[in-house]
N, C-alpha and C positions, 0 to 999 in steps of 0.2 A: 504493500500500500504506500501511495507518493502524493504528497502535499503539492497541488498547481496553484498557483496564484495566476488566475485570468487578468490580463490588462482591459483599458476602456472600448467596454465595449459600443455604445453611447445608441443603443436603438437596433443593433444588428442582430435580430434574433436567431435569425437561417442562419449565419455566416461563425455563432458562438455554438448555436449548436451541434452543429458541425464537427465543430472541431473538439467538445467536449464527448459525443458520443463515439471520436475515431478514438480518443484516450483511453476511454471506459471498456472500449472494445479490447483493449493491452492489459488496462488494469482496472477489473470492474469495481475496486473498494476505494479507489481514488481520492482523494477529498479535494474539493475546489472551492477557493478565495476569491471573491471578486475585487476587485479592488477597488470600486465605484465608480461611478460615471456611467450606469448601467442604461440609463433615457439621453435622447437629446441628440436632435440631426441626423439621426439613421430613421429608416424605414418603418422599422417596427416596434414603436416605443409600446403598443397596446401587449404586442406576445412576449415581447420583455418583463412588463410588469407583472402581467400574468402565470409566467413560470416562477416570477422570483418570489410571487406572494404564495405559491404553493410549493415550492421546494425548498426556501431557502430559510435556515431555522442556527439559533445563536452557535452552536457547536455540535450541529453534524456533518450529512456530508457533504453540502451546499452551505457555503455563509456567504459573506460579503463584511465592506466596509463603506462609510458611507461618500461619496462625491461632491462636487461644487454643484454640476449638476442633477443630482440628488436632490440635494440641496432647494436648488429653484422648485423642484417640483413640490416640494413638501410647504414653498413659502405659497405658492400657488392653490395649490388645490388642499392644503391642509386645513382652510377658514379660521388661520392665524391661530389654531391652538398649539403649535409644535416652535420650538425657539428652531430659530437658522439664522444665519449670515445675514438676512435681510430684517428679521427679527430686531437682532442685536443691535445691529446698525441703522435703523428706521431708513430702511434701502426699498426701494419703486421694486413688487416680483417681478421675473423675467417673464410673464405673459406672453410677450411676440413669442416665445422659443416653444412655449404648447397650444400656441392657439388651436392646433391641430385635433387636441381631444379637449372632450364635451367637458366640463361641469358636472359630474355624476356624483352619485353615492360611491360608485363601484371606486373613483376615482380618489374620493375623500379615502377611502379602506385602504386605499395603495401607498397616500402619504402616510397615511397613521402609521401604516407596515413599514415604512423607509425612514421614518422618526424616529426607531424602535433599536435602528440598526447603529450598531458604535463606529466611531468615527478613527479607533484605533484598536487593531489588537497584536498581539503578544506569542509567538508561536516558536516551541525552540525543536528542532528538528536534529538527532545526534549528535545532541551535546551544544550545536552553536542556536545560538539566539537569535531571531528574525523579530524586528516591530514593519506591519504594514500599517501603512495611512494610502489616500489616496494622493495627495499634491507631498506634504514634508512632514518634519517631525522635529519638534524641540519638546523639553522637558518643560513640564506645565508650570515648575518653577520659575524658569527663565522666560517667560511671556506675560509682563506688566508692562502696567502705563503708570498714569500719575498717579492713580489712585489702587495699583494694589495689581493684583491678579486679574487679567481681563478676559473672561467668557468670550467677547467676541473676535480678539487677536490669539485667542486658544483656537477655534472655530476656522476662524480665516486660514492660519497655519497649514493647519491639519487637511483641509480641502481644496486652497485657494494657492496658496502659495507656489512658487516656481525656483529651481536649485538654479535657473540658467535667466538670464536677462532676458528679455520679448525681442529687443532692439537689437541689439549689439552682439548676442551669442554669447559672452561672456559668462561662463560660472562665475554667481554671484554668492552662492552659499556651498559649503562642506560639509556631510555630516561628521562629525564628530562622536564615537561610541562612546556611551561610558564605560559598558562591561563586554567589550568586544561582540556589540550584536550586530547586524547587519539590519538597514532599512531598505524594504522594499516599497517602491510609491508607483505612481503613473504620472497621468493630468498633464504632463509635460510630450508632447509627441516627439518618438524618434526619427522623425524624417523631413522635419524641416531644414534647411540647409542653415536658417540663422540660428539655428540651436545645435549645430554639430560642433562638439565642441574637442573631438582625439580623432586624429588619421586610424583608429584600429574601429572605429564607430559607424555602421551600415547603416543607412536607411530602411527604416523598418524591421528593425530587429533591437533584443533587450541591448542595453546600453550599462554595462555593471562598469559606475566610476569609482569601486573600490569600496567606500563608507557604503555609501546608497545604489541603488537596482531601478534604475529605471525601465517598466514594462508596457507607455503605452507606445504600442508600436504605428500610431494612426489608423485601426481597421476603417474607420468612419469615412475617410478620407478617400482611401480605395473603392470602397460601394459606394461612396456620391461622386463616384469618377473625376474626384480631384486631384488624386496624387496617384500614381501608379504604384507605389513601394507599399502606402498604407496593409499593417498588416495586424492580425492577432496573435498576442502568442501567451504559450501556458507556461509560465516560469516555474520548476521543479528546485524545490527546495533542498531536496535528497542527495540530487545529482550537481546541482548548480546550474544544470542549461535549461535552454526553450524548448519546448514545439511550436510549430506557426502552421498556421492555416495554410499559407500561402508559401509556397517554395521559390521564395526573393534569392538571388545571389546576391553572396556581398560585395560591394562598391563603394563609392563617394558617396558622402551625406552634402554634395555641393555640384550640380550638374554640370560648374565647369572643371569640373574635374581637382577640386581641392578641398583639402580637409581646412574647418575654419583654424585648427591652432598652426596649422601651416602656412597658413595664408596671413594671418596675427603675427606670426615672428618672422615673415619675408616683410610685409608691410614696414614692420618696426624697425626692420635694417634697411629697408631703403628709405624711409624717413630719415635716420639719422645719418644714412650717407648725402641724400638732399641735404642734409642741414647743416653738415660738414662742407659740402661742393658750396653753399651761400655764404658760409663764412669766409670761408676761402676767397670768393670771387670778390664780396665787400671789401677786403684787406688789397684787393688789387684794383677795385672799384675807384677805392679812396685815394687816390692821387690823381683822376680827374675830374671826382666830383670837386677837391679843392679847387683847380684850375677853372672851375664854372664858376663856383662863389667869389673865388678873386676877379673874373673878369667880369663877374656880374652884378657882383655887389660889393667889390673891392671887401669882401673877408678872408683872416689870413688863414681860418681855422672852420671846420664843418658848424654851423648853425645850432645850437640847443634847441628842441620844442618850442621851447620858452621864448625865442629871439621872437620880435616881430618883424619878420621876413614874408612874403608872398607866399603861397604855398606854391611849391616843387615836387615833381613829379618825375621821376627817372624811370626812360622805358631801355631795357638795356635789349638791342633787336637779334642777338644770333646772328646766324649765317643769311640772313636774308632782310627784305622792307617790307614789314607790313602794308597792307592794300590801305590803310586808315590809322589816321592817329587815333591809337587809342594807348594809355596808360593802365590800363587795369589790372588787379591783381595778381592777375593767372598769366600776363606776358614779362611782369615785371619779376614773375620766380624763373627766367627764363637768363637772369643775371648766372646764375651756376653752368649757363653751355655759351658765356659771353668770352670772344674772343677780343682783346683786348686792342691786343698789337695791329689789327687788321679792321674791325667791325667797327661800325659808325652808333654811334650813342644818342639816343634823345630826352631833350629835359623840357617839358611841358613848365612854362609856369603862369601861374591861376593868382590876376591881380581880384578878389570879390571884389573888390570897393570900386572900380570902373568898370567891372564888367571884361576885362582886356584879357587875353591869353596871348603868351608869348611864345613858340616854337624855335626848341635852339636843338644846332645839332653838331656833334662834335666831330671834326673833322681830323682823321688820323692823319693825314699828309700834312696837313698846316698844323696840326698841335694847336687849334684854338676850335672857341665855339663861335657858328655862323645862327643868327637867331632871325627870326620872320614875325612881326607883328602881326599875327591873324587879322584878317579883314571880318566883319561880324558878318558882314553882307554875303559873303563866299561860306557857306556851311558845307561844305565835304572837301575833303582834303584825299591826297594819296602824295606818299613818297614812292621815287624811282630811280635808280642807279645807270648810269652810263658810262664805260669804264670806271676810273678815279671817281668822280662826282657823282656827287647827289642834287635832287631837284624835288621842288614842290609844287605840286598842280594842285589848285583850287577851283574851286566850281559853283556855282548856284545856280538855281530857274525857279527861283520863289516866283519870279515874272511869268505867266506860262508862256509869253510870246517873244521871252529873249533868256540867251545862255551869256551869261557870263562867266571868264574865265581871266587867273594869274598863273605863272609860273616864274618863280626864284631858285634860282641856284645858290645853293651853300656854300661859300669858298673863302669868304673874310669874317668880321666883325659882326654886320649886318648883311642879311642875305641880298645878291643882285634881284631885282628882276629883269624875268627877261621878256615878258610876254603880256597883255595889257588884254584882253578882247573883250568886247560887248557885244553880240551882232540878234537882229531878230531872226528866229529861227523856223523854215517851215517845216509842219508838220510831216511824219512819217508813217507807212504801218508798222506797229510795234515787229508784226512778227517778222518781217523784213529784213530789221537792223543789223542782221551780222553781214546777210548776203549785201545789204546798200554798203555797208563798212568795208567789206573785202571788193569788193568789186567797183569801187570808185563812183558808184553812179550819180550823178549830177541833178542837177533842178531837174525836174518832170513833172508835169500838169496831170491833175488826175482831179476827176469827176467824182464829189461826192452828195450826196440828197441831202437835206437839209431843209427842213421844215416844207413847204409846200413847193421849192423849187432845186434845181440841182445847179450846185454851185463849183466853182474852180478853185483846187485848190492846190499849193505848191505841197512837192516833193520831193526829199532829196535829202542831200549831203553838203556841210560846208566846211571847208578846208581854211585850215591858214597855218603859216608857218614861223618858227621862230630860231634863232642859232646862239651860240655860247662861246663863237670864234673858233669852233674846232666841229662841229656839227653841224646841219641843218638837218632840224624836225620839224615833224608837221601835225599839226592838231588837229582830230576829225571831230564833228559835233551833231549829234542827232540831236530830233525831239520829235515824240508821237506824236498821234494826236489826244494822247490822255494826257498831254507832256510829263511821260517820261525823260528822263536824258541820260545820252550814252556817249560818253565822249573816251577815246583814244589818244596817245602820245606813243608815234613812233619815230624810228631813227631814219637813218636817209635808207636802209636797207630791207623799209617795211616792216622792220619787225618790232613788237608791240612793247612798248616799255611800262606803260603804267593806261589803267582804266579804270572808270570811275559807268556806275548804273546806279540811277536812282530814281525811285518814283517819287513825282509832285504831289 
């Protein structure tokens, strides 16, 4: 004869039964523990209750222990004579979770019966010691509040509680034996990947972390065709292993293929090799962020918080130019792949008190910074490189019937400009724009309808060009007719150096 402790079953009649009469068929004196959670999101919470109100008695060969969701059923259908969880804590029952059955007498008999059932028992099997609960287990000693011993964080514990974090996967709690016994619980499912917490731990199978025996293996899961792995299993006390319903292989409790404490202590070395590579690149950083403060605001030494200075913003670019000035968090930790001796640096600075931003950018061949007073009027921006230099194209059509555009090269103090245009622009079809772009096409008249008569309207591409004394580029300019604009910067050899899409 062999002592099983059933994990949560939660409603699956067919799927417990099952698997209790293929056991009984091996060893017909068996005894079986349920561990709670016997109602709630399975199929069959009515054959559930019904077998457990007629077989299952304090210390034969059917018991049980009581559940969270237990619990709810008894706060529900018990007409508030039985203490629970919701009781203790003047908590709303869980209602939506049984809307499914009636209000009956038969119903009230089933709480009264699950009221009846202890919340922990005690079982020593050759010599070693087992305590089951359903969720955890501390000694009733150590569970107060301010005023003493509290019934309802006794309650909670024992039902409610979780060894593993919901969030983060994290073991949160340990059990701790007093007199070398072993805790078995459930309530916790083995097959969520945010709860895998050891590379030797399967989806859907028992999860023994040493102190404590985690047995719910998610059956529920599997039969509401959520999780595949979901399974049931009878944990033998005798032998120390499972039977499961279901003949799962074991694998990852993470579908891409990782256990979370391995993926916890890969994370936690590349964090700290990231934060080693930032420190590093800061110490290399800082001798031309001095160079920007001295020529920027004549300081010999980096600025305190406290200085009242402009705020600054260092975007450090890698191996390449952003399509957009942008400063943000996630490109500014991009300082640890910054190449010093060769890559161009940018320091955005944000005067509030006029509204002004200033773009400066640090030129590795001249050793100084080239800055661009932003025009407010020109809202998009894109940097672009041609050999040695760097350049700035600016853009707007807040107007829909004109593209304006600048372009400054970085090379001294204050940046050149080299390019000035205003022009009004005709309309285009949007989906057009690559083929009008590549293929040069020019003004064309084209007939469009327009309220009661059909009107003409222009088509096309307009060009203009600008040079640096060592280049000529040319600048191409669309706008739909939703105006859109799509404006290009290439070299004399057609090929595309910087582009700018935006809709009006």
């Amino acid at each position: 004869m062999s002592t099983y402790i059933i994990g949560d079953i939660h409603g699956c009649f067919t799927q417990f039964d099952e698997l209790r009469t293929r056991i009984e068929a091996n060893d017909p004196n068996a005894v079986f523990i349920l561990i709670g959670d016997i109602v709630a999101r399975g199929p069959e919470d009515d054959k559930m209750l019904d077998w457990a109100y007629n077989n299952i008695t304090p210390d034969g060969k059917y018991q049980m222990v009581l559940g969270n969701h237990d619990d709810g059923f008894i706060a529900v259908f018990g007409k508030g004579k039985f203490e629970t969880v919701y009781s203790l804590d003047n908590r709303e029952p869980p209602f939506d979770e049984f809307e499914h059955l009636k209000k009956t007498e038969l119903m009230y008999k089933y709480a009264a019966f699950l009221s009846k059932q202890p919340l922990v028992k005690e079982v020593e099997v050759g010599g070693q010691k087992f305590v089951i609960v359903h969720a955890w287990y501390e000694p009733e000693d150590d569970i107060t509040d301010d005023k003493g011993k509290s019934p309802f964080k006794r309650r909670y514990c024992l039902i409610w509680e979780r060894f593993i974090d919901e969030y983060s996967g994290k073991i949160k709690l340990k059990y701790k034996p007093a007199h070398n016994e072993k805790l078995i619980h459930g309530h916790t499912p083995t097959l969520l990947s945010k709860d895998a917490t050891c590379r030797s731990y399967s989806p859907g199978k028992v999860w023994d972390m040493g102190g404590n025996i985690d047995i719910d293996c998610g059956l529920v899961f599997n039969v509401n065709k959520r999780n595949k792995y979901g399974n049931l299993a009878a944990y033998n006390l005798e032998t120390g292993k499972a039977e499961y319903l279901f003949d799962i292989a074991d694998g990852y409790a993470d579908s891409e293929g990782e256990y979370l404490d391995d993926k916890l202590e890969r994370e936690e070395k590349e964090r700290l090799e990231l934060q080693k590579q930032k420190q590093e690149a800061a110490e290399r950083a800082k001798p031309y962020l001095l160079t920007f403060y001295k020529q920027v605001f004549d300081l010999d030494e980096l600025p305190a918080e406290k200085d009242s200075i402009p705020r600054c913003e260092f975007n450090f670019l890698g191996d390449y130019i952003y399509p957009c000035i942008d400063t943000n968090r996630e490109r500014r930790s991009k300082i640890s792949e910054f190449d010093f001796e060769n890559d161009p640096m940018l320091a955005m600075i944000r005067y509030f008190k006029d509204n002004k931003h200033t773009l400066y950018l640090y030129c590795v061949k001249s050793k100084c910074w080239s800055g661009v007073d932003l025009d407010p009027d020109l809202e998009h921006h894109a940097i672009f490189r041609f050999d040695d230099r760097f350049y700035l194209l600016s853009a707007s059509h807040s107007n829909p019937e004109f593209a304006e555009i600048a372009i400054h090269i970085f090379q001294t103090y204050k940046a050149e400009q080299l390019l000035y245009y205003k022009t009004k622009t005709p309309s285009y079809n949007c989906n057009k724009a690559d083929h009008i772009m590549a293929n040069d096409i020019k003004i064309d008249k084209v007939r469009r309808y327009n309220g009661d008569s059909d009107k003409m309207e222009l088509n096309g591409l307009i060009t203009c060009d600008f040079y640096d004394d060592r280049e000529l580029f040319t600048v191409k300019i669309l706008k739909s007719y939703s105006y859109n604009l799509f404006i290009r910067v290439l070299d004399s050899q057609k090929n595309v150096l910087a582009e700018i899409r935006r809709a009006y």
